[in-house]
N, C-alpha and C positions, 0 to 999 in steps of 0.2 A: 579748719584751723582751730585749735586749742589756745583759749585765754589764758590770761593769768591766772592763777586759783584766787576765788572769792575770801575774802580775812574773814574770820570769825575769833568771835573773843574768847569761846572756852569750848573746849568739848569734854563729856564725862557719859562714859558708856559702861552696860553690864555685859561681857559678852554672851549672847545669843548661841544656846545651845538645841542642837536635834529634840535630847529631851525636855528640853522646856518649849520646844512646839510641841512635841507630839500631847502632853501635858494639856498646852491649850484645845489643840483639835480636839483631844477627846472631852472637853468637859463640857457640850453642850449634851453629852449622852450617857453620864454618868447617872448616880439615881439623883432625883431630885432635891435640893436642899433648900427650906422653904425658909423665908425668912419670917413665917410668925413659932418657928418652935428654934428648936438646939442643935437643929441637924446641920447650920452656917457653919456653928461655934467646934460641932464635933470634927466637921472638914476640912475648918482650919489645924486643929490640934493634928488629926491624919496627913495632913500633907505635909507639917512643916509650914504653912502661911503663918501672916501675923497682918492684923489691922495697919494703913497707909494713913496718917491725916496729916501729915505735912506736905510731899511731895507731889499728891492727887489727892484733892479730897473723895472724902468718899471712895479709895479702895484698898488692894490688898499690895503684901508685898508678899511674893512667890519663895517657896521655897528653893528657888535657882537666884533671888535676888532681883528678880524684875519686877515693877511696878503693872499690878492688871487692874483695868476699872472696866465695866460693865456698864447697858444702861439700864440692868435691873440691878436689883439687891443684890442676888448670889448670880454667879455667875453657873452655877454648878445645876446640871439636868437644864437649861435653859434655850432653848433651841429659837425661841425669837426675839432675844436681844444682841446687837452685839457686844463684842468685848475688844480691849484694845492693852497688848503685852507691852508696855514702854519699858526698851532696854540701853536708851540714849537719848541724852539733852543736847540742845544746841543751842549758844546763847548768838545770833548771829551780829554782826555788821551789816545795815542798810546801808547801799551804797548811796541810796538816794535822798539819805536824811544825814542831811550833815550835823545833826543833831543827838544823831544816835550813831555815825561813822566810832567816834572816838567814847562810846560813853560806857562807864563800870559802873551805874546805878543797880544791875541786876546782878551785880557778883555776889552777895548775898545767896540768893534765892541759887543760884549755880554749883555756891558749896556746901546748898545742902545736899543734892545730888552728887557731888564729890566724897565726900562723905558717908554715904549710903554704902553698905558694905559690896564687897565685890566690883566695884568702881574703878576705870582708868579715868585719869581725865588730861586735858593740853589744852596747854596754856601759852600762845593764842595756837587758834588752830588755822584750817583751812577747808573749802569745800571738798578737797579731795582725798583730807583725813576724813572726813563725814561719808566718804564713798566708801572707804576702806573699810571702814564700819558695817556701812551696810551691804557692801559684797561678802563679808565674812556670816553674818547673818543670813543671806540670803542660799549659802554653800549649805547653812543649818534646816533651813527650811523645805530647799531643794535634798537634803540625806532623812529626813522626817517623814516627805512626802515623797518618795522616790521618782520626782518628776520635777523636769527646769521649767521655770514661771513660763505661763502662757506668754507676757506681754511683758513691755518693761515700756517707762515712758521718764522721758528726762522733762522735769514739769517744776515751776516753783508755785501753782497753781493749789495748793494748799497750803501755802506759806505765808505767798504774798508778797515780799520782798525783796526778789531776786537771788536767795539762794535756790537754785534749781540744783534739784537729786533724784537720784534713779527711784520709781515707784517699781514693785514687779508685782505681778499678779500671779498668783493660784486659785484654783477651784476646785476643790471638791465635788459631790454630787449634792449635798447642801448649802455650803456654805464656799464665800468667798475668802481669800487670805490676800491682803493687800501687805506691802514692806513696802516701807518709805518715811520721810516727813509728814508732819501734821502740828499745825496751830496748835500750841498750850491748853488752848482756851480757858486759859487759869484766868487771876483775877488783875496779874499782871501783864497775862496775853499779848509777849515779844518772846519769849522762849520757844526753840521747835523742839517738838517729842520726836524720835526717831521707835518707833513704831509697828509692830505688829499686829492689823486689825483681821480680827474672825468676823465677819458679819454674813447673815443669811442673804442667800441669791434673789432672796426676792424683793430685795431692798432696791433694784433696778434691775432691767432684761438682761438678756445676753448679752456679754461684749460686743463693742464696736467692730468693723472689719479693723483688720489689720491695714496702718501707711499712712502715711504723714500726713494725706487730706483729713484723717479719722479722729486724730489726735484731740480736738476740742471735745468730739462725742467721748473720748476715750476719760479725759477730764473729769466731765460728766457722771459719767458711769461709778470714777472712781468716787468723785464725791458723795454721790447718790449713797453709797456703801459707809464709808467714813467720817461723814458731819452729821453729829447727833446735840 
């Protein structure tokens, strides 16, 4: 049986294009750019990027208009850190915090992301605009990598709060590509990122088997990949 769709108070998305994955896949293998010389600043000016300090600290904002942050400096030749492409916020509704059910303390912080060039956003929205989202993205990733995600999992299990959304996975023969939600872990850390993480395979083994007994390993796995 299908519930009612979960309320959310804003949504504000860049849409997620083939070429701004393929973009990301390839920049753990481009040549290196080191952050003690000019070679960051020269691959900004070449791509089109431009420095992020409002919406992530510490990253970049993409020449397609996405948000990428890395756990190293550059992101560019970097083949053992991951990186993570945010191309949607999500301000949600706890349903379990009557406290925060009805609250616009974070609308603020929502239109800056509104705001941010190439942006749609709705106002309020719903879990199943947040799916629409990510199925469209996910059509981009699936036309990038010419192949449908190994696994998909409906999890709120990086959230936290009850909005549960589709995770999918991809794998390369290095690195993992997870789609889905992820905690802000901003300094406000109630906001969801809607997400695209590249991270190296060896940040956990091989996926879980496949089937709903698996589901908690599956969890696992993904976190293991995506909380830094």
């Amino acid at each position: 049986m299908i519930g009612m769709p979960t309320a959310v108070h804003a949504l504000a998305h860049c849409p997620l294009t083939d070429d701004a994955v393929a973009e990301l896949v390839a920049l753990p293998f481009v040549p290196l750019a080191d952050e003690d010389d000019d070679t960051v600043e020269e691959e900004l000016r070449r791509r089109g990027w431009q420095w992020e300090a409002e919406l992530v600290c510490d990253s970049f904002r993409t020449g397609y208009g996405h948000v990428l942050c890395s756990e190293g400096f550059s992101p560019f030749g970097n083949r053992k850190d991951r990186a993570f492409l945010v191309f949607g916020e999500v301000y949600p509704a706890d349903p379990q915090d009557a406290s925060m059910a009805n609250a616009t303390w974070l609308n603020g912080y929502m239109e800056g992301w509104e705001r941010a060039p190439g942006r749609r956003s709705r106002r309020p929205a719903t879990d199943q605009d947040c799916e629409a989202v990510l199925a469209q993205a996910a059509r981009a990733v699936t036309e990038a990598l010419g192949a449908d995600p190994e696994r998909t999992l409906v999890s709120d299990h990086t959230v936290g709060f009850g909005l549960a959304l589709t995770h999918r996975i991809w794998r390369t023969p290095s690195h993992a590509l997870i789609l889905g939600p992820s905690s802000d872990e901003g300094p406000y850390g109630y906001l969801t990122h809607l997400q695209l993480s590249q991270t190296p395979l060896s940040c956990a083994p091989d996926l879980p088997p496949a089937g709903a007994e698996h589901e908690e390993a599956l969890e696992t796995w993904i976190t293991a990949h995506i909380d830094w």
